[in-house]
VEXLOZA-979630 format. One record per residue (C-alpha): residue number from 0; y, x, z; residue in three letters. Coordinates in nm, 2 decimals. Each point is the difference from the previous one (the first is absolute). Layout:
% VEXLOZA-979630
<atom NUM, <Y, X, Z>, ALA>
...
***
This chain:
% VEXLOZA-979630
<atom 0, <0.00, 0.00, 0.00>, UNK>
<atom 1, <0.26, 0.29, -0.12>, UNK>
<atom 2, <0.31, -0.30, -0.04>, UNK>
<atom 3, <0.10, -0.07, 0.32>, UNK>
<atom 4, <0.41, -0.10, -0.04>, UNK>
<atom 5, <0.08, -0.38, -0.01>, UNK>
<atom 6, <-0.35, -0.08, 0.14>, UNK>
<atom 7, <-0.09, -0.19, 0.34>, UNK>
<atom 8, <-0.15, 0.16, 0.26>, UNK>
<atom 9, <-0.08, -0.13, 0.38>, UNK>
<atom 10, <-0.05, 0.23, 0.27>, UNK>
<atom 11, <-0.07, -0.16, 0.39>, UNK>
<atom 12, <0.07, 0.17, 0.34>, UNK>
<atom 13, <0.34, 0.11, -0.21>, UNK>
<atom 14, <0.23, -0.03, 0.27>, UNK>
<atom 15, <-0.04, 0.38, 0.09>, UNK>
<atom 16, <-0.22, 0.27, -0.04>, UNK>
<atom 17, <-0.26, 0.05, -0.29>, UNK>
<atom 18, <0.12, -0.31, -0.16>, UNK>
<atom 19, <0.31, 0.01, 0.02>, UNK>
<atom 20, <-0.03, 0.32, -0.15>, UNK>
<atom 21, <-0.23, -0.12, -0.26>, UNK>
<atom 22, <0.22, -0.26, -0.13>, UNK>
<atom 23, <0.30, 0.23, 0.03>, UNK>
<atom 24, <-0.17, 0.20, -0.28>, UNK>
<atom 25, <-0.10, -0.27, -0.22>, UNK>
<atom 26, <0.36, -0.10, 0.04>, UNK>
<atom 27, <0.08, 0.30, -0.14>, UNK>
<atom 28, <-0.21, -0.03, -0.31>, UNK>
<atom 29, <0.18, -0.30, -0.10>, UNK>
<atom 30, <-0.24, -0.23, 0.18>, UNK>
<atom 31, <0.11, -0.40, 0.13>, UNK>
<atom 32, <-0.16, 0.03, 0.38>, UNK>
<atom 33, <-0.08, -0.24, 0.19>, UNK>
<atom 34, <-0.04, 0.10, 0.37>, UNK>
<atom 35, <-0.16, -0.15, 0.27>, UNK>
<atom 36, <-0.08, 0.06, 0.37>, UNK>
<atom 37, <-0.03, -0.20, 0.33>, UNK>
<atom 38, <0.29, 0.15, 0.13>, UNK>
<atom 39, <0.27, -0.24, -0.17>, UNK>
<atom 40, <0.28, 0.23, 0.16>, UNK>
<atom 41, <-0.10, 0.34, -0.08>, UNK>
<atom 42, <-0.08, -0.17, -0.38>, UNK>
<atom 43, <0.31, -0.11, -0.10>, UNK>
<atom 44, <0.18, 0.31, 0.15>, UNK>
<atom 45, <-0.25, 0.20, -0.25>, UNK>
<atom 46, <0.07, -0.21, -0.29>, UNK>
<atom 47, <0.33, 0.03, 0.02>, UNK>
<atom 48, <-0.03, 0.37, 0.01>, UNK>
<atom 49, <-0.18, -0.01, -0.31>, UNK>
<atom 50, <0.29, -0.26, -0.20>, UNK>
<atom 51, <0.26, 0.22, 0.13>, UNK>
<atom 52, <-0.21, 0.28, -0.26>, UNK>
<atom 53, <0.03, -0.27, -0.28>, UNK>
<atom 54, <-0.35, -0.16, 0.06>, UNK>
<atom 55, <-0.09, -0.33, -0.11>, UNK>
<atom 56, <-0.17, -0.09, 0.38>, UNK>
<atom 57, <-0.13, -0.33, 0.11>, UNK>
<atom 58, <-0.09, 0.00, 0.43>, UNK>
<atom 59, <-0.29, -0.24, 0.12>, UNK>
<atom 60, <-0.10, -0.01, 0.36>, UNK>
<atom 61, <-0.34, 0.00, 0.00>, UNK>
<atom 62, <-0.31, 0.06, 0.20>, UNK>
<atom 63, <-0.28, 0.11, -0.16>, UNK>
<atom 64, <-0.22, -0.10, 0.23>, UNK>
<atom 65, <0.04, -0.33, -0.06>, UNK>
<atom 66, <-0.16, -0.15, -0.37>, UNK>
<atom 67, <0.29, -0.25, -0.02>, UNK>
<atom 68, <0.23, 0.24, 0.02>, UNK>
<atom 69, <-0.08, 0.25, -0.21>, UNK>
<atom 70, <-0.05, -0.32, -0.30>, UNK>
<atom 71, <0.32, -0.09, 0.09>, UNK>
<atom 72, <0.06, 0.40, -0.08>, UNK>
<atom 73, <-0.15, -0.03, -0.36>, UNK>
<atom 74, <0.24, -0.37, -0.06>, UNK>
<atom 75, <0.30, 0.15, 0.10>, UNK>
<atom 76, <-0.06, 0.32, -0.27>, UNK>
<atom 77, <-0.08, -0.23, -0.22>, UNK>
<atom 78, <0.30, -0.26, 0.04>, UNK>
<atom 79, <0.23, 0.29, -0.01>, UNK>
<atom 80, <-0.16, 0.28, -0.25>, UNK>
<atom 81, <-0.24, -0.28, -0.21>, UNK>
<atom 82, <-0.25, 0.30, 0.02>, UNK>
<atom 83, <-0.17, 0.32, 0.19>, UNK>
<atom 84, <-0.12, 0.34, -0.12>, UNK>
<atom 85, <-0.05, 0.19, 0.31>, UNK>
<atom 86, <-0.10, -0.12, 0.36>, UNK>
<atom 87, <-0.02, 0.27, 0.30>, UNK>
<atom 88, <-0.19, -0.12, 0.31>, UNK>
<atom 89, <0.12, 0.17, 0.23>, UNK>
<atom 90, <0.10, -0.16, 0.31>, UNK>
<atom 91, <-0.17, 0.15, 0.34>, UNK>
<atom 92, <-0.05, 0.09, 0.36>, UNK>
<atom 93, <-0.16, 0.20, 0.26>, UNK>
<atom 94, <-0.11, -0.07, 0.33>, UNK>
<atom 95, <-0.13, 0.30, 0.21>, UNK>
<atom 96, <-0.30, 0.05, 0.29>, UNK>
<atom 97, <-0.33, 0.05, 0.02>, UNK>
<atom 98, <-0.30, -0.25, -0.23>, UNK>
<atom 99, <-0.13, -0.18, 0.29>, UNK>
<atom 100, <0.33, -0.02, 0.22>, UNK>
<atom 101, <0.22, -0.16, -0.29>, UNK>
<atom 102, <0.12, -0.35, 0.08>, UNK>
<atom 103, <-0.16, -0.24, -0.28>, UNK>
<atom 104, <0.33, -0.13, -0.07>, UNK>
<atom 105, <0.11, 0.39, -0.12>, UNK>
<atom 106, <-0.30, 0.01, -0.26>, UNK>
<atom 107, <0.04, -0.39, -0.11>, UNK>
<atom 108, <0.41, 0.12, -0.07>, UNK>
<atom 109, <-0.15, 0.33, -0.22>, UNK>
<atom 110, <-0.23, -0.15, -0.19>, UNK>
<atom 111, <0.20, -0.29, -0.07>, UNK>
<atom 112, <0.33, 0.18, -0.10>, UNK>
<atom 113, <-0.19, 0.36, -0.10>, UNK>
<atom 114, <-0.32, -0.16, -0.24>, UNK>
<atom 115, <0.06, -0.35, -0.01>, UNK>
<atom 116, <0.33, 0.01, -0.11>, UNK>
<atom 117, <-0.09, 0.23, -0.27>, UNK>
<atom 118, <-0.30, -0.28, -0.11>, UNK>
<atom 119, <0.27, -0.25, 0.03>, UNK>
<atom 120, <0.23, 0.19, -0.23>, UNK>
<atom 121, <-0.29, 0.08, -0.28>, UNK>
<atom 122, <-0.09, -0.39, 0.04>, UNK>
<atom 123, <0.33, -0.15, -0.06>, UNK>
<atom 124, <0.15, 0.30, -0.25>, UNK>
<atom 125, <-0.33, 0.02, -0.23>, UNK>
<atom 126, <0.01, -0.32, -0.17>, UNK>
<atom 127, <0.32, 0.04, -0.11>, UNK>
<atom 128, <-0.04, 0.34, -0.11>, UNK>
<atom 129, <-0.32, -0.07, -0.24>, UNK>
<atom 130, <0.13, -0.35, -0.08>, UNK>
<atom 131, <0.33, 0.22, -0.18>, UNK>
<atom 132, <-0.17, 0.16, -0.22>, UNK>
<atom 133, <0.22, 0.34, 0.02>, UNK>
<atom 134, <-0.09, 0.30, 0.20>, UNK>
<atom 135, <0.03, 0.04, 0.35>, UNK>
<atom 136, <-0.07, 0.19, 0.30>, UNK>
<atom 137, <-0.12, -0.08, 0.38>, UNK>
<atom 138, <0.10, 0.25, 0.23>, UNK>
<atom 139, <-0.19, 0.00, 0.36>, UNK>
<atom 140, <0.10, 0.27, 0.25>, UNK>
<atom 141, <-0.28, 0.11, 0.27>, UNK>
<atom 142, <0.09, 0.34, 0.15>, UNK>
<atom 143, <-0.25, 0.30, 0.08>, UNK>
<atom 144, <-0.13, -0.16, 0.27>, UNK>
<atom 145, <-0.23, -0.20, -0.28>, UNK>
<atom 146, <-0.17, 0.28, -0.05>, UNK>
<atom 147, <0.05, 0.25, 0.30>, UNK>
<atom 148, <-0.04, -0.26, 0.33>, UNK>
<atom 149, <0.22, 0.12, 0.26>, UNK>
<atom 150, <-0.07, -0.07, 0.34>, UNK>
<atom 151, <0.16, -0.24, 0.21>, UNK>
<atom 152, <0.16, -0.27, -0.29>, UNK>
<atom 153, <-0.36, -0.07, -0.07>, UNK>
<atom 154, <0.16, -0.39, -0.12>, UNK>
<atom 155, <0.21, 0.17, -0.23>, UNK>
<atom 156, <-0.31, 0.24, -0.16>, UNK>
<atom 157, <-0.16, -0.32, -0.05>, UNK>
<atom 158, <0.26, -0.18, -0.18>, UNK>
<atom 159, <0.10, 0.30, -0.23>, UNK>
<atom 160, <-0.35, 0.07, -0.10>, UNK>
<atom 161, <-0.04, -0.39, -0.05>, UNK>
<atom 162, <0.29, 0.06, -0.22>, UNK>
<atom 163, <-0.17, 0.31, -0.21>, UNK>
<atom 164, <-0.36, -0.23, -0.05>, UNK>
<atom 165, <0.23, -0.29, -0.13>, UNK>
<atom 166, <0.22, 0.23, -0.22>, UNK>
<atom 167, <-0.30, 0.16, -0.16>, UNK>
<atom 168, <-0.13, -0.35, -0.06>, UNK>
<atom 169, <0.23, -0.17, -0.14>, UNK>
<atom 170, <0.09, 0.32, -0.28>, UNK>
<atom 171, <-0.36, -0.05, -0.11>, UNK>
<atom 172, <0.00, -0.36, -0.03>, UNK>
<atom 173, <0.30, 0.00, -0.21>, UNK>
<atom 174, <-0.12, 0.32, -0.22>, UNK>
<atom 175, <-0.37, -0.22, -0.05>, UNK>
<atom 176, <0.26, -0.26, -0.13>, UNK>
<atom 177, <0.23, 0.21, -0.23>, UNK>
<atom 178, <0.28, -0.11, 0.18>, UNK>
<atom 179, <0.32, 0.22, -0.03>, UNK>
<atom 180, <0.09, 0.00, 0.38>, UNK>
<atom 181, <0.00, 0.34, 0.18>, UNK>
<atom 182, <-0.14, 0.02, 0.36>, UNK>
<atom 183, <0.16, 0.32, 0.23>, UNK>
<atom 184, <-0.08, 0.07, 0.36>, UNK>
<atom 185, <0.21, 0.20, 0.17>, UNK>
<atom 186, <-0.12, 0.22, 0.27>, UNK>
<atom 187, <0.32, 0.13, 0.21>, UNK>
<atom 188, <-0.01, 0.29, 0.23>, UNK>
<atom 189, <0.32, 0.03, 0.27>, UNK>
<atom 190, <0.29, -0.18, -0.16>, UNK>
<atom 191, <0.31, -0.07, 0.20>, UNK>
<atom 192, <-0.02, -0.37, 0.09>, UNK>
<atom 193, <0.04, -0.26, 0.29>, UNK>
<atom 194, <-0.42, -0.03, 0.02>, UNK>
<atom 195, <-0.05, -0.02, 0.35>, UNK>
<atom 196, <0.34, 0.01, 0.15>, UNK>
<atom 197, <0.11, -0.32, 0.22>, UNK>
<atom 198, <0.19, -0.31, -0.24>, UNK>
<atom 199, <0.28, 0.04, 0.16>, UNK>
<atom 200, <0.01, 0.37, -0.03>, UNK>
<atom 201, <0.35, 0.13, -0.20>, UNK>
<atom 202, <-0.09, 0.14, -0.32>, UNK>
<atom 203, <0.18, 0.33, 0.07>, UNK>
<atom 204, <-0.21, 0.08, 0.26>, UNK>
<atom 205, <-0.13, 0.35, 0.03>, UNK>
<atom 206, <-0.35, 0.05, -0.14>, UNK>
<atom 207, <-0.23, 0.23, -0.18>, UNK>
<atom 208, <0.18, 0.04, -0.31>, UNK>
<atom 209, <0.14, 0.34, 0.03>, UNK>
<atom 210, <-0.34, 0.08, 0.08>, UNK>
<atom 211, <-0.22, 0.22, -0.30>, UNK>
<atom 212, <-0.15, -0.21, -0.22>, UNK>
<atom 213, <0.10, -0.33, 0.09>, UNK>
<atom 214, <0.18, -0.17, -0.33>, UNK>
<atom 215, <0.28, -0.17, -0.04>, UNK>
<atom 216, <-0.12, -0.39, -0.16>, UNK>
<atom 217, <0.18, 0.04, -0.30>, UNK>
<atom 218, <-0.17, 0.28, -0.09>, UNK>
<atom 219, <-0.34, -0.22, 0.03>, UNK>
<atom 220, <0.18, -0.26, -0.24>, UNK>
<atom 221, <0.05, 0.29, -0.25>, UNK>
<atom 222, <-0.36, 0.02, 0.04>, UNK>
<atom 223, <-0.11, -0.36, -0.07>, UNK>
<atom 224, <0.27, -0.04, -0.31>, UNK>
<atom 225, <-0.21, 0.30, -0.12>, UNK>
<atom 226, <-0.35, -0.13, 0.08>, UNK>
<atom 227, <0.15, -0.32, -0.14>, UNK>
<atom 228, <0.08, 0.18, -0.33>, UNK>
<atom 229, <-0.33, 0.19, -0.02>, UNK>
<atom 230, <-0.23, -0.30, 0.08>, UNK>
<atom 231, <-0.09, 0.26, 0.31>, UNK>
<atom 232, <-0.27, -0.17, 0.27>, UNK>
<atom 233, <0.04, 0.19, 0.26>, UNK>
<atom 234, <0.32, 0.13, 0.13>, UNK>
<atom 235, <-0.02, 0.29, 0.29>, UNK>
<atom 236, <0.36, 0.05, 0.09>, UNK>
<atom 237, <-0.08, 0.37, 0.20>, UNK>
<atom 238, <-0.33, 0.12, -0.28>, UNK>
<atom 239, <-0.07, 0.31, 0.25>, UNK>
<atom 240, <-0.15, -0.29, 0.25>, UNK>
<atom 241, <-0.25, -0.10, -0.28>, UNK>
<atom 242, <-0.19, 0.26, 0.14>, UNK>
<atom 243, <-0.08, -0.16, 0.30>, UNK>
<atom 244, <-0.06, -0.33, -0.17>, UNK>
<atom 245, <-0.31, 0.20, -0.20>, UNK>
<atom 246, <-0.12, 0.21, 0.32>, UNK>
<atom 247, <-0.07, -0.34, 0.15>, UNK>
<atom 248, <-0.19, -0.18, -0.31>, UNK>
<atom 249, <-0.16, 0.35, -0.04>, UNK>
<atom 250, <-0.11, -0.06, 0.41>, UNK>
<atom 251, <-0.09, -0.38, -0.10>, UNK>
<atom 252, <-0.24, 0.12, -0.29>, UNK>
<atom 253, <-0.16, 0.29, 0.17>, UNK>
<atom 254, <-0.07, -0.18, 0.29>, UNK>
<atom 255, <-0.39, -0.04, 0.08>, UNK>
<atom 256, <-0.03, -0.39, -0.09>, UNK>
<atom 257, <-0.21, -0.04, 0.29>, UNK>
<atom 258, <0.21, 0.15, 0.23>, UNK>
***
C-alpha cells in the first residue's frame, strides 16, 4: 500500500503514546485520521495538536472494550470519510503483580481492552475494508512481551500474544482469499508512553525516556507508515531484542516434549 496521502486511517488508544504517535505520522503522509481513545479529554487535546499541523482529524471517544462502541467507531469514519484504508488497534493497558495474586477484575480490564478490543476492532473494520474493494491495511500492536513473557504483567503477556495468534490468523485468511488488505503486528520494545502511570498522572511527568533505548512514539509511527508501505507483518521497533524473541522459541523447540 505505497499511496498513503488523502487516504483514511484509524488508529485507537491515540490520545498519547504509540498512537498518538502513530497517527501523527500518518498525518504527516497526507493521511485523513480518525483518532480515538477512552480518554475523551486527552483525545481532543491530541487532535487538535494534529489540526494545528494542517491534519484533516476527526476525535471519537471510544472504548474498545466495549463492541458497541467501537461499531459506533467504524459509523462515525464512515459518516465523516465515506470510507477506510487503514485501522490501527492499538488501545491498551497493564496491570502489575504476581499470576495467582492478581485481582480478576485487573485480568477481565486486559483482556477486554488489550485482546478483545483488538477482535472488536478487526470485527467491525473488516467488513468494510473487503466490502470496498480497494486495498487496505489492519494494523495490531502487541509489544515484545508477545513473544518474550515478562514476569509479573503475566495479563498483559496474555493479551499481546492473543494479539500475535490473531494477527497471524487473520493475514492468512485474507491471503487464502486474494484479498488486497495487509496485516502488520507490531512488537514495541521501551517506548516513551503513559503505560502504566496513574490516569491522572500529568503528561510531563518524569520517566524513562532519556533512558538508552527507549524510543520516542513517533519514531514507532515512522515505523508502521513503513511496514504499511512494505506490506511488512511484523514490525520490531528495537531489531537487536529479536534475539531474545528466537532464544526463547529455540528453548520452546529443544525442549524434551516429555519434560
Amino acid at each position: 500500500m505505497e499511496e498513503l496521502a488523502g487516504r483514511v486511517a484509524v488508529v485507537t488508544g491515540a490520545a498519547s503514546g504509540i498512537g498518538l504517535g502513530i497517527a501523527t505520522a500518518f498525518a504527516a503522509e497526507g493521511m485523513r485520521v480518525v483518532v480515538a481513545d477512552v480518554d475523551a479529554h486527552r483525545l481532543e487535546r491530541a487532535a487538535g495538536g494534529l489540526r494545528r499541523d494542517a491534519a484533516e482529524v476527526l476525535a471519537v471517544p471510544c472504548d474498545v472494550g466495549d463492541p458497541t462502541a467501537v461499531d459506533a467507531l467504524a459509523a462515525a469514519t464512515l459518516d465523516r470519510f465515506g470510507t477506510v484504508h487503514v485501522v490501527c488497534n492499538n488501545a491498551g493497558v497493564i496491570r502489575t503483580g504476581r499470576t495467582w495474586e492478581l485481582d480478576l477484575d485487573d485480568w477481565d480490564l486486559v483482556l477486554r481492552v488489550n485482546l478483545l478490543g483488538v477482535i472488536h476492532g478487526v470485527h467491525a473494520f473488516m467488513p468494510v475494508l473487503l466490502a470496498s474493494g480497494h486495498d487496505g491495511h489492519v494494523v495490531n500492536v502487541a509489544s515484545m512481551a508477545a513473544v518474550v513473557p515478562v514476569p509479573g504483567i503475566a495479563p498483559y503477556n496474555v493479551s499481546k500474544h492473543g494479539v500475535l495468534g490473531l494477527s497471524d490468523t487473520l493475514a492468512d485468511e485474507l491471503a487464502a482469499m486474494d484479498a488486497p488488505i495487509g496485516v502488520s503486528v507490531v512488537m514495541p520494545g521501551r517506548v516513551r508512553t503513559r503505560l502504566g502511570r496513574p490516569s491522572d498522572a500529568p503528561d510531563d511527568e518524569p520517566d524513562a525516556s532519556s533512558e538508552p533505548g527507549v524510543l520516542e512514539p513517533l519514531e514507532v509511527g515512522r515505523q508502521v507508515v513503513e511496514a504499511v508501505r512494505a506490506g511488512r507483518r511484523y514490525v520490531f521497533t528495537h531489531p537487536e531484542r529479536v534475539r531474545d524473541a528466537t532464544a526463547r522459541f529455540a528453548r520452546i523447540v529443544g525442549a524434551d516434549p516429555t519434560s
